[in-house]
N, C-alpha and C positions, 0 to 999 in steps of 0.2 A: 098305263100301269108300269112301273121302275121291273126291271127285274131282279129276282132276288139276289143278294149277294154272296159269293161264294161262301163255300162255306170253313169257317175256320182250321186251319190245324190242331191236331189231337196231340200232346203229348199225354205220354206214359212213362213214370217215374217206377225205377225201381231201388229199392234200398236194404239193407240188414241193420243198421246200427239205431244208433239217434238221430239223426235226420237232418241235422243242420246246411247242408246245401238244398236237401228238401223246401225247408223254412225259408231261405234265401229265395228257391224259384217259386212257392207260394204265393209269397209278397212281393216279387215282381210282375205276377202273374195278374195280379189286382190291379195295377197302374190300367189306369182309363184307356192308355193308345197300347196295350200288347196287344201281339198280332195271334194270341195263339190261348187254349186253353188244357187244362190238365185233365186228362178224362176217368185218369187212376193210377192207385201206385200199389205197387206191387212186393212182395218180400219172400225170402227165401225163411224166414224169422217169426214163428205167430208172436212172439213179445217185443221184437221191433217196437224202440217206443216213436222211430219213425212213425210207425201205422196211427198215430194215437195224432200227431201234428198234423195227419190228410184226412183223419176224422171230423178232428176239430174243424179246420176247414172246408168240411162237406165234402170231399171228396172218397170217391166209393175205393176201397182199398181190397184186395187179396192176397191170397195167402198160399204158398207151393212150396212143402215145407222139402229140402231137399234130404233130409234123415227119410222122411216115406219111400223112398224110390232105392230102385238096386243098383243102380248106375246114374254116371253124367248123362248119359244121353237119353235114359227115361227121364228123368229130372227136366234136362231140356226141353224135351217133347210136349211133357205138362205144361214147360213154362209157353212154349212157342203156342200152345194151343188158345191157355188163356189169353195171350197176348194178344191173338190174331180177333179172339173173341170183341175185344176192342178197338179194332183195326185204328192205331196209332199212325202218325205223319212219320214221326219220333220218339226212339226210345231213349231216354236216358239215365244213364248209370249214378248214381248219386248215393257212391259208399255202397254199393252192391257187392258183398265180398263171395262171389262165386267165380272161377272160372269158367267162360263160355263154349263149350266143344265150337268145332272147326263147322258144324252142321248147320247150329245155330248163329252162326254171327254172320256165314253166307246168307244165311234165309233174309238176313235183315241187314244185305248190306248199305251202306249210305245213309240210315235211320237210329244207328246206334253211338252213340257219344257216352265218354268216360271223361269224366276228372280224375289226375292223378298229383300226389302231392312231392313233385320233382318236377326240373328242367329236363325233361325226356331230350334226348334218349337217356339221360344218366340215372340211374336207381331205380329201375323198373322193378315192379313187387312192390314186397314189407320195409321196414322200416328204413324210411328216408330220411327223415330228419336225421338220426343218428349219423348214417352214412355220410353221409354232404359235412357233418362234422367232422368225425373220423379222417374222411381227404381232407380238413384245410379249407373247404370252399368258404370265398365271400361273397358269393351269391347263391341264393337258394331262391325258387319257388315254386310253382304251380303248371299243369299243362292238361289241354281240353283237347280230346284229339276221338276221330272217328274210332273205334270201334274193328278190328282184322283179325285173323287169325294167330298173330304174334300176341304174345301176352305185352301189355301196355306198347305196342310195337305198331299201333298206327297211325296215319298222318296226322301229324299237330295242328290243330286250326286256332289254336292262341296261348298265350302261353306269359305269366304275371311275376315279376322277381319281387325279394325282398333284400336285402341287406343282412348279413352274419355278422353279427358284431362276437369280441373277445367274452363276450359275459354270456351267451346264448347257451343255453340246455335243447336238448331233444322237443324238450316242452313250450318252452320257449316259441323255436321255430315252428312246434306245431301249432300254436294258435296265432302266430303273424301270419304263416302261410295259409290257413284255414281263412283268415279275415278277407284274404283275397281271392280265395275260393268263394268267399259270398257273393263276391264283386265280380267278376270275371266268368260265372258259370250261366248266369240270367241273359249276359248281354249277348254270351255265346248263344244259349238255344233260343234268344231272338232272331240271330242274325239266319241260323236255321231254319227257323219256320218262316223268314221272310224272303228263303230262297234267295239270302247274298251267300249262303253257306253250303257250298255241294261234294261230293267225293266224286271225284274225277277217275279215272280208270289208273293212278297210280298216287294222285295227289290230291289238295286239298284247292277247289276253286271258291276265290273268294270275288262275286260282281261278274263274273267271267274270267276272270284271269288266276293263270297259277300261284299257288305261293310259293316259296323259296321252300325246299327240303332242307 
């Protein structure tokens, strides 16, 4: 008798908005050889029309509205709790617009991933596209990076450009560099759940070996 096989990794999405990188790891998530499945997603948002795309897809969704609570860090607590309720491999951020206290992103270090829509370290925060205009830049894009105590301020583990041409708007750029947030967020929390993806005690190992800071 074979013994059984491991048993898969759990991602947990969390989101506030529309959900569109959501929809991106949905549909990667289908492909026959992924290594990992989505056990729930999560929102800070009950009208999230995120939650309405991990319905549609069966997938069990919750709700931790951060207006109910007196603080960040009851907010957190709620959220760490339901989290744990699902005990996740990985957590990731897909448009989640909450900052995380210092408490919570310990609890879960090396399991939380963020996409941000900037060449980190440049434009951490709100609005990016504008900024990257504003300087002059003729590169803009995307970056998937662990999850620290620094707001948008932890190790990059990949990171996608685009091209600024003379004719580009804020909006513009927001949906080039969004296209490649579709592309670039799936292959990341693969390479995570198939453990080539690890947080190192300062940096990002990727196979074993460091990457470049």
């Amino acid at each position: 008798m074979k013994p059984d096989p491991s048993p898969r990794p759990k991602i947990l999405i969390l989101v506030s908005g529309q959900g569109s990188n959501l929809q991106a790891l949905i549909e990667a998530s289908r492909e026959r050889d992924y290594p990992a499945d989505i056990v729930a997603v999560g929102s800070n948002q009950a009208k999230a029309p995120a939650l309405a795309k991990a319905a549609h897809a069966n997938i069990p969704t919750f709700v931790i509205e951060h207006g109910h609570y007196g603080s960040r860090e009851e907010f957190d607590g709620a959220l760490m709790q339901e989290i744990r309720r699902h005990n996740p491999d990985l957590i990731v951020l897909a448009g989640f617009m909450r900052i995380l206290t210092e408490g919570f992103v310990r609890a879960f270090r090396g399991q939380l991933v963020n996409i941000h829509p900037s060449l980190l370290p440049k434009y951490t925060g709100l609005n990016t596209h504008q900024r990257a205009l504003n300087a002059g830049d003729k590169v803009h894009g995307v970056s998937v990076h662990f999850v620290t105590e620094e707001l948008d301020g932890g190790p990059i583990i990949a990171q996608a450009q685009i091209a600024v041409i003379p004719d580009d708007s804020a909006e513009t750029l927001a949906q080039k560099v969004q296209a490649q947030e579709h592309v670039l967020y799936p292959i990341v929390v693969r390479w995570c759940c198939e453990g080539r993806v690890q947080l190192g005690p300062d940096q990002v190992l990727f196979d074993g070996q460091a990457l470049p800071r």
